[in-house]
N, C-alpha and C positions, 0 to 999 in steps of 0.2 A: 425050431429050437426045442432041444430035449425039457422035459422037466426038471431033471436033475442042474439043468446049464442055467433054470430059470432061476430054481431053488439057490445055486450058487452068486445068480447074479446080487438075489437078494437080499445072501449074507454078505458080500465082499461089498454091496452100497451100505450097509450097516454100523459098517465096522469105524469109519470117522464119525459116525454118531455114538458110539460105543466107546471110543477112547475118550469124547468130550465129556461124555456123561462120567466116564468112570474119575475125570478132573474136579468137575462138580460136586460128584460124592466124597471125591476123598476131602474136599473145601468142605463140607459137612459136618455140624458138630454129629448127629446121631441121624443118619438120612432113613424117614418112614414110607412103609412101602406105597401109604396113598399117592407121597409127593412122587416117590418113582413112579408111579403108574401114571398119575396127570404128567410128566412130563414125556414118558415111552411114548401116552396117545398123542399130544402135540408133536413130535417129532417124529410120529407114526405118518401123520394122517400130510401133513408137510412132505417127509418125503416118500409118499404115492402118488400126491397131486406133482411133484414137480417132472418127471420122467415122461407124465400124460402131457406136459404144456412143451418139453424138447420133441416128442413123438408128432405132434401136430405140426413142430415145427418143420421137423426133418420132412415128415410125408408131404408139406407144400413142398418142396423141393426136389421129393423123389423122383418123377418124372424126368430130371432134365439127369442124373445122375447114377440111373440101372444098369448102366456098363459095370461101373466100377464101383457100387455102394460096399460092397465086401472088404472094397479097401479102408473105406470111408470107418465103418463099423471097427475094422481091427485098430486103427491109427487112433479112435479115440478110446478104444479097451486101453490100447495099449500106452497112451499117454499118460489117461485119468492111473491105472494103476502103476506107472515107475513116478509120476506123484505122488501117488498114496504111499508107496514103499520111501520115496525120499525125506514126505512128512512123517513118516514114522520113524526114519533113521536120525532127524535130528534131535537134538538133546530141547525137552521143551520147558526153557526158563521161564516163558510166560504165564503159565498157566500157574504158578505157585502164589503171584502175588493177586489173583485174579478176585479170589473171592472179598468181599464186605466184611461182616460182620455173621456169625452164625446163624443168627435169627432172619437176617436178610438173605441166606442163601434156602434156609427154610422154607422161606416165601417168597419164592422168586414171581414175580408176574409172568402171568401168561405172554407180554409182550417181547419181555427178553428172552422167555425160553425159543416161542418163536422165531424172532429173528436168530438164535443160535442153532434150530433145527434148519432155517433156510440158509445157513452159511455153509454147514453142513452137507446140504441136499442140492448143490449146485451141479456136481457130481452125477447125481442121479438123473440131472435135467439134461447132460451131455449124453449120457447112457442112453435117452430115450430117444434124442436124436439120430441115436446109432441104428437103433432097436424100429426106426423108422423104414428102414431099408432093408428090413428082415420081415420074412411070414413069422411073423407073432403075435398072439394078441398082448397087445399094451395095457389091457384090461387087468387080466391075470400077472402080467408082469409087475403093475404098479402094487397089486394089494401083496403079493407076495413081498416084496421091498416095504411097504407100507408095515406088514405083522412081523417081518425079519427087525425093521429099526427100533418098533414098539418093545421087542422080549429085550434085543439087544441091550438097549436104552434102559430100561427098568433094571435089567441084570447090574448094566456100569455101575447106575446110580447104588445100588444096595452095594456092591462089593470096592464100590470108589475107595471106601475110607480103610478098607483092609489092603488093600491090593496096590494103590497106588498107581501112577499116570503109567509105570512103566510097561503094566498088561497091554493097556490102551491104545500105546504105541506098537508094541505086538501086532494084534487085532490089525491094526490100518496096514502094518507089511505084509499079512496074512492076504487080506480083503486086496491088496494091490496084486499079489502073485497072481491070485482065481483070475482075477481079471484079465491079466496079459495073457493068461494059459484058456480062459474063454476065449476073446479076441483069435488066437493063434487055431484054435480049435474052428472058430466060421470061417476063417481066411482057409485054413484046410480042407475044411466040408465045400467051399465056393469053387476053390479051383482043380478037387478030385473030381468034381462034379464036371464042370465045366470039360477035362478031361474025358470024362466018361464018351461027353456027347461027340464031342471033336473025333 
């Protein structure tokens, strides 16, 4: 896998961390850059770790499945983003009554940010299950996805409260396109290949 295809995988997992944050910020009376930054790294470091734990899963499996893992790979690019594109097309009423109170969104605990960067980062853990059946290192794949969610995240959360949920949703049909158009790109590279030899 190119760098540029790593680079993109790891802005299009970003981008449903990126619309949530930019929710949060705009629920924000005056959102400061520390809070953005403590929440970039918790839903930095979340989702890097989670693509390492589908990666491990997929590679126990690889073995029974090297015929066809190309398809494997494309079916889940290409699911996870016409999701991302459908969450992003719907109109999102929920999120407006979401937040507390000002001071409470200020301080949010570490444990809700977490579990919103793991709802978030389920996503990435399919991805890596994909990415199990590809020559890649899952190393350089997780941290890239890991520093793409972290700028992502910090950006939402500062520009939430100008910008509003509607970028945010952008972002996630953006982040779903790359993906079908990766996907579409290994199923290509697998079976030009596979041609060549034939």
């Amino acid at each position: 896998m190119s760098p540029i295809s790593i680079v993109l995988i790891g802005f299009a997992m970003s981008t449903d961390a990126f619309a949530a944050a930019v929710g949060k910020g705009a629920a924000m009376r005056k959102p400061r850059l520390i809070d953005a930054l403590r929440a970039g790294l918790i839903f930095g470091v979340i989702e890097a770790i989670t693509p390492i734990i589908g990666w491990l899963l997929g590679r126990a499996a690889s073995q029974y499945v090297q015929a066809f893992d190309h398809w494997i790979a494309f079916g889940l690019l290409g699911v996870l983003g016409a999701h991302m594109i459908i969450a992003g097309l719907k109109p999102d009423d929920e999120t407006e009554g979401d937040g507390d109170d000002d001071a409470g969104e200020q301080h949010k605990s570490f444990w809700t940010l977490a579990v919103t960067g793991f709802a978030t980062s389920i996503d990435a853990m399919a991805i890596g299950v994909g990415l199990a059946f590809l020559d890649v290192h899952i190393g350089v794949v997780a941290l890239v996805i890991g520093l793409c969610t972290m700028v992502m995240v910090t950006i939402g959360i500062m520009l939430g409260r100008a910008l509003g949920a509607v970028v945010g949703k952008r972002a996630e049909i953006v982040g779903g396109v790359i993906l079908i158009i990766i996907g579409c790109a290994i199923l290509y590279e697998h079976l030009t290949a596979a041609a060549a030899v034939g």
